[in-house]
C-alpha positions as CSV (number, residue, x, y, z in Angstrom):
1,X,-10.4,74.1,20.8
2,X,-11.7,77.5,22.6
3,X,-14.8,77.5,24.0
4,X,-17.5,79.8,22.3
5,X,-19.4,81.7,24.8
6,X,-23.4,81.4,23.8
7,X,-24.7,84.6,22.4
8,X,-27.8,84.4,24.6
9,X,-28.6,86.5,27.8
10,X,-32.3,84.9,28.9
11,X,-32.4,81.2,29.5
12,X,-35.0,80.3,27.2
13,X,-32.8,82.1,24.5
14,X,-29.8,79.8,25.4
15,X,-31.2,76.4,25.2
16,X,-32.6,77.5,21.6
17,X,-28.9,78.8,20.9
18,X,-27.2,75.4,22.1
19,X,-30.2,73.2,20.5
20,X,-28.9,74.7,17.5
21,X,-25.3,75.0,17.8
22,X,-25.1,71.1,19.4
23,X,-28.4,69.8,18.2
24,X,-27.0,65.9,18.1
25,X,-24.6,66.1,21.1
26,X,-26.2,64.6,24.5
27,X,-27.6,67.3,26.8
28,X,-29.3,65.2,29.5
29,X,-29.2,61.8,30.8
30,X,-31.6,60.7,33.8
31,X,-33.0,57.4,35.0
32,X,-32.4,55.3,31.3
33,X,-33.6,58.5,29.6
34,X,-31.6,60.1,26.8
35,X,-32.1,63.8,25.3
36,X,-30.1,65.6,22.9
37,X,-29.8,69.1,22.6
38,X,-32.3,69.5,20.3
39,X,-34.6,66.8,21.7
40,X,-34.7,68.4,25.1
41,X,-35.3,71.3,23.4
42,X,-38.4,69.8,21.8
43,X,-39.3,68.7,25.7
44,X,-39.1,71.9,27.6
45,X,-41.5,73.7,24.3
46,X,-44.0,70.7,25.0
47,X,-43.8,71.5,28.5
48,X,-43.7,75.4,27.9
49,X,-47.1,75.1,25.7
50,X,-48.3,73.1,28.6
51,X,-47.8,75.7,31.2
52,X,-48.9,78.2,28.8
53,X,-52.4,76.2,28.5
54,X,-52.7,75.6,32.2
55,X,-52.1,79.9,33.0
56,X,-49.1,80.3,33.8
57,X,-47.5,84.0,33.0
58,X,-44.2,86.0,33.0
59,X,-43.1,86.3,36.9
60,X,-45.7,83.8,37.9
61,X,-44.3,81.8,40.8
62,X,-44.2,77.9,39.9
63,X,-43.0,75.8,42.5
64,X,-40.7,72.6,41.4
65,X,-40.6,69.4,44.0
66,X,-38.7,66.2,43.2
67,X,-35.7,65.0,43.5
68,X,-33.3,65.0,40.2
69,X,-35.0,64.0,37.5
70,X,-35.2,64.9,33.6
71,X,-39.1,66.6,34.5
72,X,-37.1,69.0,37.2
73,X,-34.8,70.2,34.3
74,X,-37.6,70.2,31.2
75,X,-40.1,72.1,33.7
76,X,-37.7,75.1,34.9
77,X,-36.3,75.9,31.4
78,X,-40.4,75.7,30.4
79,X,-41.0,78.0,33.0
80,X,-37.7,80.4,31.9
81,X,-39.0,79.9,28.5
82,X,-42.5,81.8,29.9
83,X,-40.6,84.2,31.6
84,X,-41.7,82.7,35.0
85,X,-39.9,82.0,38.2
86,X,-39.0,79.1,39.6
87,X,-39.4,78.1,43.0
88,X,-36.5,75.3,43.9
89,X,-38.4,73.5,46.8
90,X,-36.2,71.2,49.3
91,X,-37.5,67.5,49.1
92,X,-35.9,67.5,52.9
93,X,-38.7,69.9,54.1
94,X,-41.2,69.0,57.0
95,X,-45.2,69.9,56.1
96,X,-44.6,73.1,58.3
97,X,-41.6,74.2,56.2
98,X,-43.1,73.4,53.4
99,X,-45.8,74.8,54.0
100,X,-44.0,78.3,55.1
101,X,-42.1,78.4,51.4
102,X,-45.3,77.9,49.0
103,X,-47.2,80.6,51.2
104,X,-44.3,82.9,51.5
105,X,-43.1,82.8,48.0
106,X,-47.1,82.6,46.9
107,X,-46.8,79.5,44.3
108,X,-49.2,80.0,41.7
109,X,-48.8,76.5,40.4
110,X,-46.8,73.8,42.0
111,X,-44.9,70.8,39.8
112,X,-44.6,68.0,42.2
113,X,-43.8,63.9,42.0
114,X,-46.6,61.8,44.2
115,X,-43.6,60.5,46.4
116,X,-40.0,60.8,46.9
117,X,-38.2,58.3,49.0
118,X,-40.3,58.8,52.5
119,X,-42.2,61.2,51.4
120,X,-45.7,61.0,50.7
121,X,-46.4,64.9,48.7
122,X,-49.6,63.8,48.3
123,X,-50.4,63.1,51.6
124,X,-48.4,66.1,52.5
125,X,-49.9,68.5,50.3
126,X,-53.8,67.2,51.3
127,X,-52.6,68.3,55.6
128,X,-52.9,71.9,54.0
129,X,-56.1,72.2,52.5
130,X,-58.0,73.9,52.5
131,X,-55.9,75.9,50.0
132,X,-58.3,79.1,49.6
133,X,-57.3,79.7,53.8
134,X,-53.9,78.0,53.7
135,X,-52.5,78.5,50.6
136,X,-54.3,81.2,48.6
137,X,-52.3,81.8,45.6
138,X,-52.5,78.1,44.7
139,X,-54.0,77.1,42.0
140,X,-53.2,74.2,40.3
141,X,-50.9,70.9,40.9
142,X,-48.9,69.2,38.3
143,X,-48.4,65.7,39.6
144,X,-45.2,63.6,38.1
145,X,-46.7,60.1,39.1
146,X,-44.6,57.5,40.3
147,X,-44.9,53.8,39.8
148,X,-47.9,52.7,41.7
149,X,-49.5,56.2,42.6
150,X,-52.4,57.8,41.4
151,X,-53.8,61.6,41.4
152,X,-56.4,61.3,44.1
153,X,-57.2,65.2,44.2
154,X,-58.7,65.8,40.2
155,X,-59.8,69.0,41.5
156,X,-56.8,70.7,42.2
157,X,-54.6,68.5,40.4
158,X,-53.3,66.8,36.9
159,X,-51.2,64.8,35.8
160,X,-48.2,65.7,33.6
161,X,-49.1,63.5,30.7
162,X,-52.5,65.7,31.1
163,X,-50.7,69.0,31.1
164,X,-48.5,67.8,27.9
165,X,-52.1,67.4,26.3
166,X,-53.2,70.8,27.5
167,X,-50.6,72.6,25.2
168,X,-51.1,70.6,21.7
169,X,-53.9,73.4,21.4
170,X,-50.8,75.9,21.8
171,X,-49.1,76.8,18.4
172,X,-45.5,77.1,19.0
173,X,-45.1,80.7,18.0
174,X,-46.9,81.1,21.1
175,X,-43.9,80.5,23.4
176,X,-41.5,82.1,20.4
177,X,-42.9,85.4,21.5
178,X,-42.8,84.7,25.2
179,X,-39.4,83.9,25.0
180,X,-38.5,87.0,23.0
181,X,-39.6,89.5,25.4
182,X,-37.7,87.6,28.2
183,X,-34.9,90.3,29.6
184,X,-31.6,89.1,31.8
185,X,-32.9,91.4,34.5
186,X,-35.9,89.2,34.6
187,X,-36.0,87.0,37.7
188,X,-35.1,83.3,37.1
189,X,-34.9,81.5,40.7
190,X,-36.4,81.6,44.0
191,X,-34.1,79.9,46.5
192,X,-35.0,79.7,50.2
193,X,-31.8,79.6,52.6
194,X,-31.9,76.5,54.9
195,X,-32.0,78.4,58.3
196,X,-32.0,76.3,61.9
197,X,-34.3,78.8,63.8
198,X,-35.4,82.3,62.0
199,X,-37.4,82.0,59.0
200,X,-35.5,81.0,55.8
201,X,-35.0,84.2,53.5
202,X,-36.3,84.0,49.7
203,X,-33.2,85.1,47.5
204,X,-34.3,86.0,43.6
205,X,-31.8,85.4,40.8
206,X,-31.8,86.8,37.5
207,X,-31.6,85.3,34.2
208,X,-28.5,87.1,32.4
209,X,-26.6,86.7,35.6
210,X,-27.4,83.1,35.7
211,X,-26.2,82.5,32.4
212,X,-22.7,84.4,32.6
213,X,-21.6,83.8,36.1
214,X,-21.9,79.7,35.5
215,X,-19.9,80.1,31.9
216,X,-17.2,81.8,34.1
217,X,-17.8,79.2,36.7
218,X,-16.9,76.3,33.8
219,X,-14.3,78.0,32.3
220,X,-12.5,78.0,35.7
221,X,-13.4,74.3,35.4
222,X,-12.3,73.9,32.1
223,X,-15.7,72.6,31.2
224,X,-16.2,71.8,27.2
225,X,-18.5,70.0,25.1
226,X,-17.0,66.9,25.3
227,X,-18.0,67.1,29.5
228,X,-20.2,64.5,31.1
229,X,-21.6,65.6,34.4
230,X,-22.4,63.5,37.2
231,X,-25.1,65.4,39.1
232,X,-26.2,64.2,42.8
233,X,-26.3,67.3,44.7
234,X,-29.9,67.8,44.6
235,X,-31.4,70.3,41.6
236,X,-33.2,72.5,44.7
237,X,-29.9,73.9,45.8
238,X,-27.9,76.7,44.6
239,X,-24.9,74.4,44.0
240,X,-27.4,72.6,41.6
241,X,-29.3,74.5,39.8
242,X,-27.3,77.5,39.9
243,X,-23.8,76.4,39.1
244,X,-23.9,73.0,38.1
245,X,-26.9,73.1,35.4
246,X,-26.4,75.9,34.2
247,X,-22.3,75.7,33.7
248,X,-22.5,72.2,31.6
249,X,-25.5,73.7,29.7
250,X,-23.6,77.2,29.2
251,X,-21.1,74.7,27.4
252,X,-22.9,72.4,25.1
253,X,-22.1,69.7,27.6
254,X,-23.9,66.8,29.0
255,X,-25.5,66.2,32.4
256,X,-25.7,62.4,34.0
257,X,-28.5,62.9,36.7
258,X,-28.6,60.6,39.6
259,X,-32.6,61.1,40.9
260,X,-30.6,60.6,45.4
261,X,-27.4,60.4,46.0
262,X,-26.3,56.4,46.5
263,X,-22.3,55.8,46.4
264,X,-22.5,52.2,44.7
265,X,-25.2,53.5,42.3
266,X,-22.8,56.6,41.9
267,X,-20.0,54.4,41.0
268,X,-21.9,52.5,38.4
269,X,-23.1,55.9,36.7
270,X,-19.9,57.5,36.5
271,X,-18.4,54.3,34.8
272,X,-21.3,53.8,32.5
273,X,-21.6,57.1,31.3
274,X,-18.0,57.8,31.2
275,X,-18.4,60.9,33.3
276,X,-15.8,63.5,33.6
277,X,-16.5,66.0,35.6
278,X,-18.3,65.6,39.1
279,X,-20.3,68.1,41.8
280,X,-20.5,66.9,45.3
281,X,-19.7,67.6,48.6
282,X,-17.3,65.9,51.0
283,X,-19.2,63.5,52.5
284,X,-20.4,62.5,48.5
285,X,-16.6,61.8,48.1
286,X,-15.7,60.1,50.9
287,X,-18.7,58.0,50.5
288,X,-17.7,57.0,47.1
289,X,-13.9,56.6,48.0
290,X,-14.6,54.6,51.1
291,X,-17.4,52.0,49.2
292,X,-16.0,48.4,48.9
293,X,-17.0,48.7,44.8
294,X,-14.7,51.1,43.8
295,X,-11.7,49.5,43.4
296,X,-13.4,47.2,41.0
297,X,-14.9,50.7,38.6
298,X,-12.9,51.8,36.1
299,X,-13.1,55.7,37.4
300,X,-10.5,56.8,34.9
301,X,-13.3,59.4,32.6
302,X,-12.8,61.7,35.4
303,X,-11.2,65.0,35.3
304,X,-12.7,68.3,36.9
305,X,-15.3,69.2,39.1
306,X,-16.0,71.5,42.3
307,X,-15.9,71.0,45.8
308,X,-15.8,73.0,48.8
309,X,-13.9,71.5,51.9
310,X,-10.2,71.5,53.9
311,X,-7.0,70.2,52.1
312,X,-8.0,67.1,53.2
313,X,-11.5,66.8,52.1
314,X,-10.3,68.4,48.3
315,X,-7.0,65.3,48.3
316,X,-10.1,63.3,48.7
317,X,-11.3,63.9,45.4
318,X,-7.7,63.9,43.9
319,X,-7.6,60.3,45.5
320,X,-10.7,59.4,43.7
321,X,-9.7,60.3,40.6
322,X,-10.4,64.0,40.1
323,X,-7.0,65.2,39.1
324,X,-8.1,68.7,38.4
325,X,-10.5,69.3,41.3
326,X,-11.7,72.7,41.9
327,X,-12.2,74.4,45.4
328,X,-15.0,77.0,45.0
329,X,-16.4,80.0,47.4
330,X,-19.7,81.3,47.3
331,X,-23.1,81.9,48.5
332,X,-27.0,81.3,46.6
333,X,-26.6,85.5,47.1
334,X,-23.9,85.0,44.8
335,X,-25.1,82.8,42.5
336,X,-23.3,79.6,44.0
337,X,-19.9,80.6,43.4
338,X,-18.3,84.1,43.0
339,X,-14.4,82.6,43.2
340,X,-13.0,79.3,42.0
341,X,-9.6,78.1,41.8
342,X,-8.4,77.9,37.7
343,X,-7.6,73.9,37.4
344,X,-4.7,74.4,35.6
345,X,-3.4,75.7,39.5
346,X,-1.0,73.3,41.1
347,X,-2.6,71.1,43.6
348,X,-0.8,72.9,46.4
349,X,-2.6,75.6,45.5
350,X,-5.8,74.6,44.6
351,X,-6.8,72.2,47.9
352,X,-5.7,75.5,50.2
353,X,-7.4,78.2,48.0
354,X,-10.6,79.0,46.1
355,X,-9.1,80.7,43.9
356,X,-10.0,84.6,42.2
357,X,-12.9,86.0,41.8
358,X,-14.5,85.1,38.9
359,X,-14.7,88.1,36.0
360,X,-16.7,90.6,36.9
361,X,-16.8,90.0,40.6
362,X,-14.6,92.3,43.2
363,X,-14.0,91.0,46.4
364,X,-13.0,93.0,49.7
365,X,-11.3,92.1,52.9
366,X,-12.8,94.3,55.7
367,X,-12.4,94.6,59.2
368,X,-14.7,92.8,61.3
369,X,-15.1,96.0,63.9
370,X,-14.7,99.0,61.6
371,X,-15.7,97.6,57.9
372,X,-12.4,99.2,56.9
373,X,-10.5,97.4,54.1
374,X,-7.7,95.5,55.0
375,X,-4.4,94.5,53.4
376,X,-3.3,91.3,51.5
377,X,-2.8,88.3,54.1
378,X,-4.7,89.8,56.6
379,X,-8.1,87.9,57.8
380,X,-11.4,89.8,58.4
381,X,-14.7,90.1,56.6
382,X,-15.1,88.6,52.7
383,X,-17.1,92.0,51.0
384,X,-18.5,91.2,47.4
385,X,-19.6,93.2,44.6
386,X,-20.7,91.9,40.8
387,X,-23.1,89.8,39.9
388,X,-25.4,89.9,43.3
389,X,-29.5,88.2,44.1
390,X,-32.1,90.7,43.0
391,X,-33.1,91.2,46.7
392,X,-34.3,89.0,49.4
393,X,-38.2,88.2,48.3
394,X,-40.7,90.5,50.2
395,X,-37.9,91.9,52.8
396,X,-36.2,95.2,51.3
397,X,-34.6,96.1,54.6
398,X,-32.8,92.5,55.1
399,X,-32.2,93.6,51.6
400,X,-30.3,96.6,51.9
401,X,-28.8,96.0,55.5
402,X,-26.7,92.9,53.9
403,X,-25.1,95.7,51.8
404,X,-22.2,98.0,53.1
405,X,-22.4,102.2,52.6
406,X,-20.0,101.3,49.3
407,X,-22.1,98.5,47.8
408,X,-20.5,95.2,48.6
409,X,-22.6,92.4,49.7
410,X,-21.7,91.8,53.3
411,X,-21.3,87.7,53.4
412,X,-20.6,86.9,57.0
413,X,-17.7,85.0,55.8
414,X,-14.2,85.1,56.9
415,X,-10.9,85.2,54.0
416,X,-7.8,86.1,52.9
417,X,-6.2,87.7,50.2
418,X,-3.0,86.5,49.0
419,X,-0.9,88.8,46.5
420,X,-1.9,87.2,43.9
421,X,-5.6,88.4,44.5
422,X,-6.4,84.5,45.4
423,X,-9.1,83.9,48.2
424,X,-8.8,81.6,50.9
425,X,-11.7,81.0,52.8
426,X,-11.3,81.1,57.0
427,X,-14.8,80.3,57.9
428,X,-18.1,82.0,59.2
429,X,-17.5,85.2,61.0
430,X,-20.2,84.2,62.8
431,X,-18.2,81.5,64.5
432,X,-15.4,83.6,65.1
433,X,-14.1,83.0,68.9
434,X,-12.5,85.8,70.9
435,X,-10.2,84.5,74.0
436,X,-8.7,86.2,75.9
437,X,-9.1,89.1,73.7
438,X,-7.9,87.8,70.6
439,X,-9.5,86.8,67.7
440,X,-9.7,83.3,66.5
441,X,-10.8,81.9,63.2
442,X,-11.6,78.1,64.1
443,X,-10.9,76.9,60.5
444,X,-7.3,77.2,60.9
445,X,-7.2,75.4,64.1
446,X,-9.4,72.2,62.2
447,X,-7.1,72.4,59.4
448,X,-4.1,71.4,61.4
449,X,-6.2,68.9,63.3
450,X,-7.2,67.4,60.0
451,X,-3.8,66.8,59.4
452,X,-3.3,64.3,62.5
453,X,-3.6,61.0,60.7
454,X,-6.2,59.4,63.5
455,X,-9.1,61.9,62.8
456,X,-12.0,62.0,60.6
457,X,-13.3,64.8,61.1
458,X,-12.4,68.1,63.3
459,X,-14.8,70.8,64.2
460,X,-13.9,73.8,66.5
461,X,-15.9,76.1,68.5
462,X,-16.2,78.3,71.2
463,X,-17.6,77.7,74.4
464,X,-18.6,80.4,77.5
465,X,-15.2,80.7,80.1
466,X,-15.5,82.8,83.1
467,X,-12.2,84.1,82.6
468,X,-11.3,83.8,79.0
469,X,-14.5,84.8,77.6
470,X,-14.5,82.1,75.1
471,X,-12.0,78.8,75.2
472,X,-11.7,76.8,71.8
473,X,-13.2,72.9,72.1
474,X,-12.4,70.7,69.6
475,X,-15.1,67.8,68.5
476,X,-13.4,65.0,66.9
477,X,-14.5,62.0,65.0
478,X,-12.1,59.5,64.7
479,X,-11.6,56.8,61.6
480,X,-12.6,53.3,62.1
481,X,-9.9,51.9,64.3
482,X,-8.0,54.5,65.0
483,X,-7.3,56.3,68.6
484,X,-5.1,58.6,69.9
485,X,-5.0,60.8,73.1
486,X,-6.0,64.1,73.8
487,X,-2.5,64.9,75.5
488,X,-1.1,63.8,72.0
489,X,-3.5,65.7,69.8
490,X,-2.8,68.7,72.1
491,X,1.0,68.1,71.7
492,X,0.4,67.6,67.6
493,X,-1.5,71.6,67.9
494,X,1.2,73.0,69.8
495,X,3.7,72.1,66.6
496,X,1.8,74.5,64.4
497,X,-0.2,76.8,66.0
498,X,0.4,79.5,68.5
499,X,-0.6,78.8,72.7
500,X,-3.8,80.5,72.6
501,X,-5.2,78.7,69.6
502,X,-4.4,75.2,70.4
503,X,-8.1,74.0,71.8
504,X,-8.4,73.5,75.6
505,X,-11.0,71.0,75.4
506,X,-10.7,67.7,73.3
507,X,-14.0,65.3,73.1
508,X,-15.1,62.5,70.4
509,X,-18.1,62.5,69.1
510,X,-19.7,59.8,67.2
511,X,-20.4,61.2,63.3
512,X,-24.4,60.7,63.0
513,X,-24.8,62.9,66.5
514,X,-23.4,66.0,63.9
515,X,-26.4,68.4,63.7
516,X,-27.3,68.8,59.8
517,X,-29.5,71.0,57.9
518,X,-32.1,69.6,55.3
519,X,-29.5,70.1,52.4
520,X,-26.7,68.2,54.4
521,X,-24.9,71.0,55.6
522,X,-23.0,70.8,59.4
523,X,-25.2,73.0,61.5
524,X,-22.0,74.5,63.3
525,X,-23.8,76.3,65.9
526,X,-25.4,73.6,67.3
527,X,-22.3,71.4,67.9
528,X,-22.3,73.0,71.4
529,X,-25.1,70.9,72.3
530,X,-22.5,67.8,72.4
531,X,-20.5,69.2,74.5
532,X,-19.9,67.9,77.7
533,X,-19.1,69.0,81.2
């Protein structure tokens, strides 16, 4: 049966729309709790009236901080309900970075669990009073307690159960209205990008755009209502709560939270639940492929999902059971994905290529040097126009300098087109090296390595070289058990890649030494920091 794409264009709109059009079908499962469309929609007006009653307003700025639970996913439709914006806080932040984002994006009111896995948010919190000189646009804490905590700041804080209380004095129509003069235009998100050294830029996202780039994200997917999400990639990143919420809830389908990621707790979920479509990354996968458990689950409910990663990395997935995998490309600028491979692709195709852009989306190939446009099967610069971030909060000229003189979003990225107007993804442009003149993307060069059955994992850079400029070094990790020398893995290059892109330096490297940011991702730059003389 056809999908019907939801009439709605604000958020609060849709999840009235679906509570309607799937009122008995599961919407949300997390941590032994069990909504249905129309009870979650019952949840997020309790929590709406709630807000309303504590003072929160259209474009207020409410901060969100806990790992996946049902309260992250009832408190930002509340907020979208109001017209608000939600502020997606990482649970990986230190106090100082923490601190930097609620000040920065000037959180009015701040929805927070007592403690998350190390972290004390209490405790953390309290190192930044006093608020009126610290934080100044803070005015209230909701506080989601855990097991064994109590609020010990009454002044500044409540807890939720205290906030649900707050709104029974709000009559319903109340949040009818506010959710009638939401407009798509109004701003949804605030994401902050994880940087390593400059200050992280706060990217807004829209409501309408959130809604109609995930439904084009699912149909890729072949998402329907019948779909059972498991959802470990935390709710605070772009991949989260821009692509994967919003795609399942787009389509009337159902989403299996797990609050951290665990592979033998994963396993169990995805064979309890009967889940078909997963979101994860490829250390996710390889986790769960690799755990002693998983021969033993019956895996077979899986279908579809996304994934970004080499051939390898997508097979992974294929391996696991995810027969219709899809490789993705995007940015949190580009509301986590503006191309994804259709799963009705052959696999050939799909674990090389992340597909076209989605509807509405154009995407350009420019030169690196000039910004001219280039032509199919040629590598430079990935240029994108269609549904784009508001702006980079408080910062109009990073704004407009990420733009090009013709309007396309400048991502720093590195593709191909093929004729077929697929994209393949070549890497940052950033970590372009130029030897001896020439221009090398590294990507290609760890996509053959991948191939060499001994390695793990492969990452290429470029190093300083008085002569050359720049000279590739590869950093390997090997799998358990395996070796081979660098004379062979120089040999295996040489079959598939011209001389000057076939790495001059090979060096292992033992896979917890890789640099990561807070959301997991492999801080490239700062692999050359394990590089030896």
């Amino acid at each position: 049966m056809k999908n019907v794409r939801p009439q709605s264009r604000t958020i609060g709109a849709l999840l009235r729309e679906q509570s309607h059009q799937f009122a008995d079908k599961p919407a949300l499962v997390a941590a032994g709790q069990r909504y249905s469309y129309a009870q979650l929609n019952a949840a997020v007006l309790e929590a709406a009236k709630g807000f309303h009653a504590l003072g929160v307003k259209a474009q207020d700025h409410v901060a969100i901080l806990m790992g996946n639970k049902a309260h992250w996913v009832i408190s930002f439709l509340a907020l979208q309900s109001l017209g608000a914006t939600a502020v997606c806080l990482n649970t990986w932040s230190t106090p100082r970075e923490m601190e930097y984002a609620l000040s920065h994006a000037e959180v009015k009111y701040l929805v927070a669990v007592t403690q998350f896995r190390r972290n004390d948010y209490q405790e953390m919190l309290g190192q930044m009073r006093p608020y009126a000189q610290r934080l100044p646009h803070l005015k209230k804490i909701v506080w989601v307690v855990e097991s064994g905590a109590a609020v010990l700041d009454t002044d500044s804080g409540l807890e939720w159960d205290s906030l649900l209380t707050l709104g029974k004095a709000v009559e319903d129509t109340v949040i009818d209205k506010a959710v009638l003069l939401n407009q798509p235009e109004d701003v949804a998100v605030l994401l902050y990008t994880s940087g390593s050294t400059a200050a992280p830029k706060g990217i807004l996202l829209q409501q309408g755009n959130w809604i109609e780039n995930s439904w084009n994200i699912g149909e890729r997917l072949g998402i329907t209502s019948s779909d059972r999400l498991w959802l470990a990639v935390s709710l605070f990143w772009s991949f989260g709560c821009v692509n994967a919420m919003p795609n399942l809830l787009s389509h009337g389908a159902c989403i299996v939270l797990q609050e951290h990621f665990d592979a033998d707790e994963a396993l169990s979920l995805i064979e309890s639940e009967k889940c078909s479509v997963i979101y994860g990354t490829p250390n996710m996968v390889q986790a769960l492929l690799e755990h002693p458990s998983r021969k033993s689950r019956n895996l077979s409910s899986l279908r579809t999902g996304a994934m970004i990663g080499t051939p390898e990395q997508i097979q992974m997935a294929v391996t696991l059971g995810v027969h219709d995998i899809c490789n993705i490309y995007g940015l949190s600028e580009t509301y986590g994905n503006c191309a994804v491979i259709d799963h009705r692709e052959p696999l050939e195709i799909r674990v090389q290529c992340v597909g076209q852009p989605l509807p509405g989306v154009t995407a350009l190939i420019c030169d690196i040097e000039t910004g001219q446009a280039l032509p199919v099967e040629s590598v430079g610069e990935i240029r994108i126009k269609g549904p784009l971030f508001k702006s980079y909060f408080k910062e109009p000229e990073k704004t407009q300098a990420s733009y090009d003189s013709e309007g396309y979003f400048c991502t720093g990225d590195l593709g191909m087109l093929d004729n077929e107007g697929r994209l393949y993804y070549k890497g940052r442009l950033k970590e372009m090296v130029k030897s001896g003149g020439i221009n090398i993307a590294p990507i290609e060069v760890e996509e053959v390595l991948m191939r060499h059955p001994a390695l793990k994992s492969a990452y290429v850079i470029g190093m300083p070289d008085p002569h050359l400029d720049e000279i590739l070094v590869a950093l390997l990790v090997a799998k358990e058990g395996q070796t081979v020398s660098h004379e062979a893995l120089k040999a295996f290059c040489k079959k598939e890649l011209a001389a000057y892109k076939v790495p001059a330096k090979f060096q292992w490297v033992n896979e917890q030494d890789l640099p990561l940011t807070s959301t997991g991702k492999l801080q490239k730059m700062m692999l050359a920091k394990l590089v030896t003389a």
